[in-house]
N, C-alpha and C positions, 0 to 999 in steps of 0.2 A: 681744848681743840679736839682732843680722841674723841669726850663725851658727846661734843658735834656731828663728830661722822658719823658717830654710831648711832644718835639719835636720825641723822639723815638716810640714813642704810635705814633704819627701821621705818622711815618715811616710806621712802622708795616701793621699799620689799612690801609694803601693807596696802599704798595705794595703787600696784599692780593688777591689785583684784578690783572689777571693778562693783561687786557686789559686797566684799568686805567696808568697798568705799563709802557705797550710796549707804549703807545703813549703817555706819560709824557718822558719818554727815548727817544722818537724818538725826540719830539722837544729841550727837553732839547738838544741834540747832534745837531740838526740839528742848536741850538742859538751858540751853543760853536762853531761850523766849521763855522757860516757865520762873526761868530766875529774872528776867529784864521785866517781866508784868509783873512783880513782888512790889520793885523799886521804882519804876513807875507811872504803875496802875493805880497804885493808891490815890493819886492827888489827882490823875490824868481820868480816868473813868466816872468817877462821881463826880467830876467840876464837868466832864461832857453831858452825864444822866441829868444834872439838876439846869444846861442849858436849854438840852431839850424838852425840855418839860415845860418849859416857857414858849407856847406859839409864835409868838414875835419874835422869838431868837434864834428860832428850831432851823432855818433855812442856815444862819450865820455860824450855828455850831456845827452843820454838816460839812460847810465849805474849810471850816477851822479843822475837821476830823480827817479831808481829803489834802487838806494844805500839808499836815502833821506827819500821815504817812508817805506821801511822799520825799518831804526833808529827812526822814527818818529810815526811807529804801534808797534813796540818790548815792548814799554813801555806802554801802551795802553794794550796790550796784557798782561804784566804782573800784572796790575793792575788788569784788571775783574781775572785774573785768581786768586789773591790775595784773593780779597772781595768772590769770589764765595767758596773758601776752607773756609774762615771765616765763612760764612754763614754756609756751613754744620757742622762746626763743633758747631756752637752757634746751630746749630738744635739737634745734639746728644750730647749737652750738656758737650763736650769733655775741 
């Protein structure tokens, strides 16, 4: 329970700034996407490369690439949008 506070006090105290913020998020995000295309990119990229290479499929693998990333931001999306209602409400103390 201490190590909690103290890890939250160090929340706090760091995302006050709002410039220590933005670029602690950017790399933070920027280590999570070079680590998440390792795992996978591998299977996911060249099964796209070798649909599109095929004329007759090229329309159905763009639609599968727009399908992909959006299942893959919906959730992404509902999470900041989660933590940020959290946040205001821990702000008006609700």
């Amino acid at each position: 329970m201490v190590l909690k506070k103290k890890i939250h006090g160090i929340i706090r105290k760091q995302t006050r700034s709002s410039k220590a913020g933005f670029i602690a998020t950017f790399t933070l995000g920027f280590a999570i996407a070079a680590t998440e295309v390792v795992c996978t990119g591998q299977v996911y990229l060249p099964t796209i490369g070798y649909i599109m290479s095929i004329p007759s499929l090229r329309i159905h693998a763009f639609l599968n690439l727009i399908f992909y990333n959006i299942m893959f931001i919906i959730p992404l999306v509902g999470i900041f949008v989660a933590a940020y209602l959290e946040s205001l409400l821990r702000r008006w103390h609700l």
